[in-house]
C-alpha positions, 0 to 999 in steps of 0.5 A: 500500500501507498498509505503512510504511516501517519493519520490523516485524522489527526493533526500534522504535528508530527513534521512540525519544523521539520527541514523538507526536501521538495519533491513532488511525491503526493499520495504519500500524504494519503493514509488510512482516516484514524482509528475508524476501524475501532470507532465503528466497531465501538458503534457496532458493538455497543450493547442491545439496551433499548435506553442509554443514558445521556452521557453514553449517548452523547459519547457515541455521537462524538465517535460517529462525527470523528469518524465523519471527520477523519473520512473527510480528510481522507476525501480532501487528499484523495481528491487533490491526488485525483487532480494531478492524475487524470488518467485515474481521476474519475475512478478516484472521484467515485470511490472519495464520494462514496467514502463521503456519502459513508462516513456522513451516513455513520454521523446521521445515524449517531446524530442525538438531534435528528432522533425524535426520542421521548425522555422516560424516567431520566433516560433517552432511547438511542437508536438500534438500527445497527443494520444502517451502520454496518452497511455504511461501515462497508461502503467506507470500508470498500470505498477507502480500500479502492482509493489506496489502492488506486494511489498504489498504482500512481505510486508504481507509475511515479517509480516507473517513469522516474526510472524511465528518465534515469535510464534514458539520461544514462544512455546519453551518459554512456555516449557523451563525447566531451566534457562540457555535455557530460557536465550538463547531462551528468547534473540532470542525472543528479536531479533525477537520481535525487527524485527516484531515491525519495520515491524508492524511500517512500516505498521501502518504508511502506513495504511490510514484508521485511524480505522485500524491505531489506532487497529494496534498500540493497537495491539502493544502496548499490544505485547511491553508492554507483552514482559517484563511481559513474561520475569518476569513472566516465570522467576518467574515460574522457580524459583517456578515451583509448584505456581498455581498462578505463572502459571497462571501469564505466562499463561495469558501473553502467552494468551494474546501475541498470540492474539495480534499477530493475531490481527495484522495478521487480520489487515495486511491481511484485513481478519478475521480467519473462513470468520468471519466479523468484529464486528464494535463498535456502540457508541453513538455519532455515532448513534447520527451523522447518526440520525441527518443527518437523519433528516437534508436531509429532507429539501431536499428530504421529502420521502428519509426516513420512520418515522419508521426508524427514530423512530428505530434509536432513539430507539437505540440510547436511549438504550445505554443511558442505559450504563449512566442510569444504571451505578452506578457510574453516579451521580443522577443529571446526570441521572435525566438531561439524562433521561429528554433531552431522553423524550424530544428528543421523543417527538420533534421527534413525533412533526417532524414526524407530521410536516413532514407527512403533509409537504408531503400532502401540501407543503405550506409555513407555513408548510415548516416553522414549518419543519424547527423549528422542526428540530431545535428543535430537533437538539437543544435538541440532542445537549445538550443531547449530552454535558450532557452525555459528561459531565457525562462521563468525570466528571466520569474519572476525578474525578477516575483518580485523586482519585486513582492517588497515586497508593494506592491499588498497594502500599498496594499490595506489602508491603502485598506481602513482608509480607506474608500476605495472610489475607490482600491480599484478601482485597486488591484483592478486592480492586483493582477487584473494582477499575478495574471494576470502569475503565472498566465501564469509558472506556466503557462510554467514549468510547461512546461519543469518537467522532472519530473511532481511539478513540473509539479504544483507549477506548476499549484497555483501558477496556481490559488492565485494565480488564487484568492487574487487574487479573494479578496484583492478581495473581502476588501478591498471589504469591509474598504472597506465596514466600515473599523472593523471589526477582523475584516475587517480581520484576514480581509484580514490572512490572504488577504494572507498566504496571497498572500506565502506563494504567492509564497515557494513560488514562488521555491523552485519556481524554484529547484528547476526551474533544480536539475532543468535543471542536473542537481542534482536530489537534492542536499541539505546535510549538515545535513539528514541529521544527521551522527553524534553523537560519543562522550561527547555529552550527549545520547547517551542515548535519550530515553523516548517521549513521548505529548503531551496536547492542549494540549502538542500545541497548543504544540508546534504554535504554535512550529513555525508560527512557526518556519515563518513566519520561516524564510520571512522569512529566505528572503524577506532572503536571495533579495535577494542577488545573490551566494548564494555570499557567506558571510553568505548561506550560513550564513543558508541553513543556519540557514533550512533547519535551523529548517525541518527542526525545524518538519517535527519539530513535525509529525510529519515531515521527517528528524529521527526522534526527539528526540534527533535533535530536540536535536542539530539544534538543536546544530548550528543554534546552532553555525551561527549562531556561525559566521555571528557570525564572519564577520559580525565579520570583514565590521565590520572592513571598515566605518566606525565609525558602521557598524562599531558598528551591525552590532557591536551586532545581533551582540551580540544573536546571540552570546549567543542562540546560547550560551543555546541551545547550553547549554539542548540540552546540558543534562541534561533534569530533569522531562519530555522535552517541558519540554526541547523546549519550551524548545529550540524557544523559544529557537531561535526566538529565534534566528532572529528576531534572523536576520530583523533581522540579514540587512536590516542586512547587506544595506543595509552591505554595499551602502554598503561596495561603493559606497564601499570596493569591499570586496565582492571582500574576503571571503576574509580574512573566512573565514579560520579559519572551520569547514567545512561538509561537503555531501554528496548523497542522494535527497530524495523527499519534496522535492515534499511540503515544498516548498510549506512550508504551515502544520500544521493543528495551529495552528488549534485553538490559534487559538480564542482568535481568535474573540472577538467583535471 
């Protein structure tokens, strides 16, 4: 459905001050009238008395004019949204008019002054004909549904024709011949790609099915992220138009752009090209859950299944243990412990078919018990099964993620780029083809013990960036190799390295969330993120008016919170080097990273913060947390030697009063425009956090040469002494799959024209 998640029966104060990015995308304004379903069904159900009382029935009518209201609303949008498309105007009229006709049938019904009722003995008669109002209740129902889902078919168009004009701006893209044409196509391309991405994030967000949800959102990271590799590699194939290598780089970004852009057109229409079906991704632990439940439906019905299905479902399940067996990045011990608990599990699954067979024969007592240790058995067995192939996989990304974390291979490439040395560049191409096959392979293992659908997509975008990115990165870097002068190659190389090391940031999130499923923390989220209440007398109470941006503030807002984003990963990047995450500098750095995240999701539109006010008061929050983190980091100086001590004192100077400006600059009265104040909140939170990204290394290296000399580590509890208490609390997050790819807004790239001087 195309329906928001607001109300139109209620009042617009949730964008209240929110900063807006104008794009024409109207029937997202379209939502169910509020709570009709539940104010009919209070009408409907109402007891058969044939007197009310006079407050019973005055809090009917209310109900049946608040639905009359609500349906109004809805009528009013449906009718704007039916004017600005005429192909289903008429359609659209109709059914609005009968949604009309309904919900002022249902306020005649409840109206107290149209019914000629006689007071008898203090009470008044109320009306009993329910059979009016359910029939109005239908008619609403019916006419409402038509609507939504006529505005469902203008949304599939709106995304349809948008891809359309991408596609058709591409093909002229791929056939420019000079840069002052690609400059003009190119920043048309830009706008274009803006208006597909705010309609594609309409819809992700409508999407229930979180399978859809999650292959939406990896279709569009791979559109906004390709969008920067298109502008370097094309402008690197104008300046060496004869480079094989330079082609193949544009080629393989286009290629890859425009099955993106298919892939979303599949979700949107739930079709594929050709009437093909969609393959589905079978892992592991999926086989695993239908086969235990399987065999735990046979304590209630022991001829629903045939042992030869269940001897079948093992059998597949013990085939794509092969994956694991068969890698050679598993280690023995784990492929010995696999190998054991899957002969096991045969033979408790050979125990259970005996069992069961005479369970069937003779329903005795003892053999309904032994049943019952059968299928505990196996369930025992299947369970550690499970956690060893958790273990190996996990162990596997882990120790590759820390082992190639300082990005080496990408370093190498580059400096043999700029030397020109194509000796060295083959043995560095087959470093990285190695290092890509190694993530590919992790991929696919951790894609199998997932847990969730979302993750198992996440998974599978993982394996086919890195398996597509590796490719570039070589090709960018033979060229580079072939033109070392060449500043746009080498920026081209820049990017595809970039879009690698980002890859491999998600990939350490991704892992984080897999092990939250496997240990049962799913949903869990920190208080920050769900902005506590403000207090009374806050500054910022008052609501903000809206606020529409024009391009070029957009184009600001944009450019700030890409950079927030960027850094927000370093400090993930500084953090994920910490073996204890429970330490409190980590914590606190955790919390800034995650906040300055939730103000980039602002900049486009998204995430939690809902308005600016929510905006300024997280920004509140985030300096306040770094104050917190000066506190403690004064209390670890105290544990340091002088020459150290003065080291990490001087970088804390440089928190501290960061922190107070930002705490002044969001408390502060706003004295012209809205956006002035935001500007000047995002500036300085990034500030902020680019002290962070200095701080955390420093730490690191101290608190290492603190443990190996004064064995201090284990001293932190004196450091948190009157420190302030972060509450955590818990909540569903069910746009987690969306975020967690943490890809950059399409926004940015209009403002990137500048790049496309001819270097």
């Amino acid at each position: 459905m195309a329906a928001a998640a607001g109300s139109a029966g209620a009042p617009d104060s949730s964008n209240s001050g929110r900063l807006t990015f104008t794009h024409p995308v109207p029937v997202r304004s379209l939502t169910v009238p509020e709570n009709p379903t539940q104010s009919i069904t209070t009408l409907i159900n109402h007891k058969d008395k044939t007197r009310r009382s006079d407050k019973t029935l005055q809090a009917i009518q209310r109900v049946g004019q608040a639905v009359n209201l609500a349906v109004g609303r809805f009528v009013t949008v449906g009718e704007a949204i039916a004017n600005e498309n005429w192909d289903l105007k008429e359609e659209i009229n109709i059914a609005c008019l009968e949604a009309k006709q309904a919900g002022e049938t249902i306020a005649e019904l409840t109206d107290v002054t149209s019914l000629n009722n006689a007071e008898c003995d203090g009470q008044i008669t109320i009306f009993t004909d329910k059979t009016g109002v359910i029939k109005a209740a239908r008619l609403l129902l019916s006419s409402v549904t038509k609507v939504l889902l006529l505005a469902d078919r203008i949304v599939i168009k709106q995304i349809i024709t948008s891809r359309n004009k991408v596609l058709a701006t591409m093909e002229q893209l791929e056939s420019v011949g000079s840069f002052q044409e690609f400059v003009q196509i190119f920043s048309q391309f830009g706008n274009e790609m803006v208006e597909f991405a705010h309609l594609t994030g309409d819809r992700q967000n409508d999407l229930k099915d979180e399978k859809k949800k999650a292959e939406m959102a990896a279709a569009r990271a791979v559109l906004e992220k390709c969008t920067m590799m298109l502008l370097t590699a094309s402008k690197t194939c104008l300046r060496h138009p004869n480079c094989e290598s330079a082609r193949k780089n544009k080629g393989g970004v286009f290629h890859r752009m425009k099955l993106a852009l298919e892939q979303v057109i599949e979700i949107v229409t739930d079709c594929r090209p050709n009437g093909e079906n969609e393959i589905s991704s079978i892992s592991i632990y999926a086989g695993i859950k239908e086969f235990k439940m399987t065999i735990e439906a046979l304590r209630e019905n022991l001829y629903f299944q045939s042992k030869e299905n269940l001897s079948t479902m093992l059998k597949f399940i013990l085939e794509h243990t092969e994956d694991f067996t068969d890698s050679a990045y598993t280690s023995h011990e784990h492929r010995e412990c696999i190998l054991e608990l899957s002969n096991q599990i045969k033979i408790e699954l050979q125990h259970l078919v005996s069992v069961w067979m005479q369970a069937q024969s003779k329903k005795t007592k003892n053999i309904m018990e032994d049943l019952e240790l059968a299928i505990l058995k196996i369930n025992q067995s299947i369970n550690e099964f499970k956690k060893e192939l958790h273990n190996a996989a996990t162990l596997l990304a882990t120790d590759l993620l820390k082992h190639h974390a300082d990005h080496g291979i990408l370093k190498a490439l580059k400096i043999t780029g700029v030397e020109g040395n194509l000796e060295a560049l083959a043995e560095y191409a087959c470093k990285l083809s190695e290092q890509k096959e190694q993530l590919i392979e992790t991929c696919r293992l951790l894609r199998h013990i997932s847990g969730t659908e979302p993750l198992e997509i996440t998974c599978m975008h993982a394996e086919e960036t890195f398996q597509v990115t590796g490719q570039q990165i070589i090709s960018a870097a033979e060229t580079l190799t072939l033109h070392p002068s060449s500043k746009i190659a080498k920026e081209n190389l820049d990017v595809f390295c970039e879009a690698w090391e980002s890859q491999i940031s998600d990939m350490s999130t991704l892992l984080r969330e897999i092990n939250d499923v496997f240990e049962g923390k799913r949903g869990e989220k920190r208080a920050y993120l769900s902005l506590p209440k403000p207090v009374k007398n806050n500054t910022n109470l008052k609501p903000f008016k809206p606020t529409k941006l024009d391009s070029e503030e957009q184009a600001k807002i944009a450019k700030l919170g890409l950079k927030l984003r960027l850094l927000t990963s370093d400090v993930n990047c500084e953090i994920e080097k910490w073996k204890n995450q429970e330490n409190e500098i980590v914590r606190h750095g955790q919390n800034m990273s995650s906040m300055a995240y939730s103000i980039y999701l602002f900049t486009r539109g998204e995430g939690l913060l809902k308005s600016t006010q929510d905006l300024i008061y997280q920004i509140e929050v985030f300096a306040t947390e770094g104050l917190k983190l000066a506190s403690v980091l004064q209390g670890f100086s105290k544990q340091l030697k002088d020459d150290d001590k003065l080291l990490l004192l001087l970088e804390i100077n440089k928190l501290i009063p960061l922190c107070q400006q930002l705490q002044l600059t969001a408390k502060a009265p706003i004295q012209n425009k809205v956006f002035t104040k935001v500007d000047k909140c995002i500036l300085k939170t990034r500030f902020v956090l680019t002290t962070l990204t200095q701080l955390l290394p420093v730490c690191y290296k101290l608190m290492h040469k603190c443990k190996s000399e004064n064995d201090c580590i284990n001293s932190l509890q004196p450091w948190m002494e009157g420190r302030w208490q972060t509450v955590t609390t818990k909540d569903n997050m069910d746009e987690k799959t969306v975020e967690a790819f943490g890809v950059r807004s399409l926004e940015h790239n209009i403002a990137n024209l500048t790049f496309l001087e001819n270097k």
